[in-house]
N, C-alpha and C positions, 0 to 999 in steps of 0.2 A: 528539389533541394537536396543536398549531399549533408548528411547527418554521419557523425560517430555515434553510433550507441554500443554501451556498456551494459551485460545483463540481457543482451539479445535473446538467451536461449531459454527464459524466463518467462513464467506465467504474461505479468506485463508486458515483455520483453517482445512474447510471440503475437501477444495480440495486439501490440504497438504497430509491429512491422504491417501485419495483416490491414488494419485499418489506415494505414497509408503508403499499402504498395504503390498507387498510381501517383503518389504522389513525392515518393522521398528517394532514392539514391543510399543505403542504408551501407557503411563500414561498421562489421562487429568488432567491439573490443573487447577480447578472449583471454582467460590465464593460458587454455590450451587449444588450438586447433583438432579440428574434430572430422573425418573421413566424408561423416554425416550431416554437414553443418548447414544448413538450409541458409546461413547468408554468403555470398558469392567473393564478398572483400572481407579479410576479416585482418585485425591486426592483434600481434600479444602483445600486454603488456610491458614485456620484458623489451619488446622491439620500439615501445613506446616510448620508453629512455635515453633508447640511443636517436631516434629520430624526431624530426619534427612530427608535429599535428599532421594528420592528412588533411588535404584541400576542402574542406566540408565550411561550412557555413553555421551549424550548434551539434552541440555537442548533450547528446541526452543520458544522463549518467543512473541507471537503474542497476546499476548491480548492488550488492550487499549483503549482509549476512542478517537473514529474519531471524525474529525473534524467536526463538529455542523451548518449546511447551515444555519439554523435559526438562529443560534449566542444565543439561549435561556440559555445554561450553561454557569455555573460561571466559573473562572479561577481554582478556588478550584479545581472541578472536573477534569477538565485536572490534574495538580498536581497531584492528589490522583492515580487516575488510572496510568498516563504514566511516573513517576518519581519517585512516592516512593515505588509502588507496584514490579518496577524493579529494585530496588535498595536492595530492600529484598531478593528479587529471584535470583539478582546475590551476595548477602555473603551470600545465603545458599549453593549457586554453588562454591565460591570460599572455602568453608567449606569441602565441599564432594569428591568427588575420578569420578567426572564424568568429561569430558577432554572439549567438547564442550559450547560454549554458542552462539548462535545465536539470535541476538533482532533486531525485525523489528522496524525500524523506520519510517523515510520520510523523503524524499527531504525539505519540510518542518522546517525541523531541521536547515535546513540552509539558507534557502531562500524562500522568499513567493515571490518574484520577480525576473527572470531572468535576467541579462544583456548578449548575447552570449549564451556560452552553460556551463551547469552548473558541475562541476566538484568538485572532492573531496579535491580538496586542498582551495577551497574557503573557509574564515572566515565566522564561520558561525555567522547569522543574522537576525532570527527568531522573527519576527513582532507579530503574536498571542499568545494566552493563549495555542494552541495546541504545535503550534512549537516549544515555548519555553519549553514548558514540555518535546516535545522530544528531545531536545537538552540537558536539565539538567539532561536529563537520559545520555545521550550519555557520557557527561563531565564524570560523576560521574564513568560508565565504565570506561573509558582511564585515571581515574587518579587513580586507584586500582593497589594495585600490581599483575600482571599475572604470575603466575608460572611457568615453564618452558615447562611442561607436559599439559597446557590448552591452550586451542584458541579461541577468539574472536572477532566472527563476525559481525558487525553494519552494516545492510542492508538500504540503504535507498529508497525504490521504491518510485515511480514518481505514477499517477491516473493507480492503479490495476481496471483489468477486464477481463471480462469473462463470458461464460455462467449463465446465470441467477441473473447476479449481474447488480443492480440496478447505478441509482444517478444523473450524466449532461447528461452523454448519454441516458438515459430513457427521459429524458427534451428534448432532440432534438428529440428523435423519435418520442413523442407522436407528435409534429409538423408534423410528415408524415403519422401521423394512422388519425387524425383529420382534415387534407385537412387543418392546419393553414399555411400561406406562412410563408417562413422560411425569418426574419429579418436580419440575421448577414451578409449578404454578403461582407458589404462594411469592414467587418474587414480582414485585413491578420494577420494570423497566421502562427507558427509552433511548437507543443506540441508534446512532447517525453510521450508515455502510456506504462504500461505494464502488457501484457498478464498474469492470473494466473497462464498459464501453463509453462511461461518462468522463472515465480518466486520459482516454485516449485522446476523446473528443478534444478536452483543454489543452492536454499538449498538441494537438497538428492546430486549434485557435491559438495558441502562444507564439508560432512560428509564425504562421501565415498571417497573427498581426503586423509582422516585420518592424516591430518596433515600437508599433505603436502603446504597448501596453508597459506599463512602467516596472521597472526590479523591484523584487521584493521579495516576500513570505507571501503564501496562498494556501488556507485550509482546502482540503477536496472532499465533501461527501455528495451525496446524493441529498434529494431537498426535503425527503421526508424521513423524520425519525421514527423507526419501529420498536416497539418491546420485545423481548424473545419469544413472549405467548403470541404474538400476531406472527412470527415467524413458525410457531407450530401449524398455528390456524394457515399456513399458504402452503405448508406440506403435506395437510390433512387433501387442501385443496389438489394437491398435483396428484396426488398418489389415490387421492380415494379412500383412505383408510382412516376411522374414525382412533382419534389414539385416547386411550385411556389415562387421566389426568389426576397427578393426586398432588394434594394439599399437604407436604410436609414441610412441619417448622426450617423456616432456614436459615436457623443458630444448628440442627443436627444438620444439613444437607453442606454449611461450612465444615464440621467439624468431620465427615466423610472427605471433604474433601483434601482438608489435611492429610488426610492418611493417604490420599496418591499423589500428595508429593514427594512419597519415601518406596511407595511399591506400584506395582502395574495394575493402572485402578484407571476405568474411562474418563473419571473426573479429579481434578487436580484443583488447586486454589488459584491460579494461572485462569484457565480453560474457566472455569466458574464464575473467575469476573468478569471476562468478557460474553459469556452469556449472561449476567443477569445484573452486574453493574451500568450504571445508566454511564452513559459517555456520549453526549450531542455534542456535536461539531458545528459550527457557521461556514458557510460556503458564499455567505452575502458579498464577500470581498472580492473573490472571483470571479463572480455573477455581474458585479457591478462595472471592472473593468473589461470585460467581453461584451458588454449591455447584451446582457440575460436577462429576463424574466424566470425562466427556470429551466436545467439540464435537460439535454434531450431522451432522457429514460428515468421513468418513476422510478422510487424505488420498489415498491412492488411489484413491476413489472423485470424489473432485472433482477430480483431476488428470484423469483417465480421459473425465469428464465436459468437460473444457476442451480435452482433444484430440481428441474427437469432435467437439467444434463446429467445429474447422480443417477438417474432411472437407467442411462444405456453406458455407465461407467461400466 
């Protein structure tokens, strides 16, 4: 199958390509060509306006601007990247003779705070400069007209991971490579994550149903939700090292964390909720149109797997 992907050179992007070299024909869509560029078609942007769609058959749209720990970008910049750049890319898609559109979004898009478990019929209500970007993408897909002969997919995954990929979990680990005791205990949680390998999965089943599977919105996590003390407890396990656990109130561990959102401090109010805010996602939706029973990698098992790869980072 001959796919456009966008965001090729991308955490997703790389292990996209990876789990279905034998099976895809991969054109990168680039702001700039690169000397170095491990995909062999690639087209910019800029060449994208003046030309048709290449010959491909869907179109997998992962690029975008992630969300910002430091909060240093403007609103602008979300916009530019997650809303108008996809809004181009799908009336070049709705121009062309290619059937697929797939666009990664996020959870995000509809909520930066869980109440329960978070599911695809919830009104969405996207608090940041990111979410709202990717919501206004989203809108803008679902209020296009769809052809009868195309399908599209609005993916929303939950915190991707995976070998060699960085970000909160790199923040907890370094607390077990540095002998710093680990603060959070007195928080419960439970956070829905998901495996790269689980995300991949769905997108080459979206394709390879050829159709069969209906357009729509699709939440993406992994099928079991963990705490971030069960996420200490698989670190303890990789590494061997017993971490020292302390019980502080977490009215002072918030108000710590205020203060690195003004100076350079490990933990921030950002970085803080998504370690210890509960956030469960439903994946039932997408389970159900693939007749899943459940993803092909626990979550444990692909957690476990992504903190072993920070050992030979």
């Amino acid at each position: 199958m001959n796919i456009l992907m966008s965001g090729y050179r991308g955490f997703v992007g790389t292990n996209l390509m990876a789990y279905t070299k034998n099976k895809w024909t991969v054109t990168g869509l680039t702001r700039h060509r690169s000397s170095s560029d491990k995909c062999p078609q690639t087209i910019t942007w800029e060449e994208l306006q003046q030309s048709p769609l290449p010959d491909v058959a869907a179109v997998v749209h992962l690029a975008g601007k992630a969300h910002d720990m430091k909060n240093v970008s403007s609103p602008k910049d979300y916009f530019e990247a997650n809303t108008y750049l996809t809004q181009q890319l799908f009336d070049r898609f709705l121009q062309s003779d290619a059937r697929f559109f797939i666009y990664c979004s996020s959870v995000k898009a509809a909520a930066d705070k869980v109440s329960g478990v978070l599911t695809e019929d919830v009104e969405p209500k996207p608090l940041t400069p990111y979410g709202k970007s990717k919501q206004m993408a989203e809108a803008y897909l679902l209020q296009q007209l769809l052809p009868p002969d195309k399908h599209l997919y609005i993916l929303r995954p939950c915190m991707i991971h995976g070998p060699g990929n960085k970000g909160n979990l790199n923040l907890l680990y370094g607390f077990v490579q540095k002998g710093i005791p680990y603060p959070l205990t007195a928080f419960e949680n439970k956070r829905s994550f998901l495996s790269v390998e689980n995300l991949c999965f769905v997108i080459d089943a979206l394709l390879a149903a050829d159709g069969r599977i209906p357009s729509g919105v699709y939440n993406l996590a992994d099928d079991e939700s963990l705490s971030t003390n069960d996420l200490v407890q698989i670190m303890e396990e990789v590494t061997g090292k017993n971490i020292r656990k302390l019980h502080i109130n977490p009215s002072f561990i918030r108000s710590m964390a205020r203060v690195g959102d003004f100076i350079r401090f490990p933990l921030n109010t950002d970085r803080l909720q998504k370690l210890t805010d509960s956030y469960e996602v439903s994946n039932a939706k997408i389970k159900q149109v693939l007749g899943l029973d459940k993803l092909p990698l626990d979550a444990r098992s692909g957690l476990t797997a992504t903190i072993r790869s920070f050992q030979t980072a």
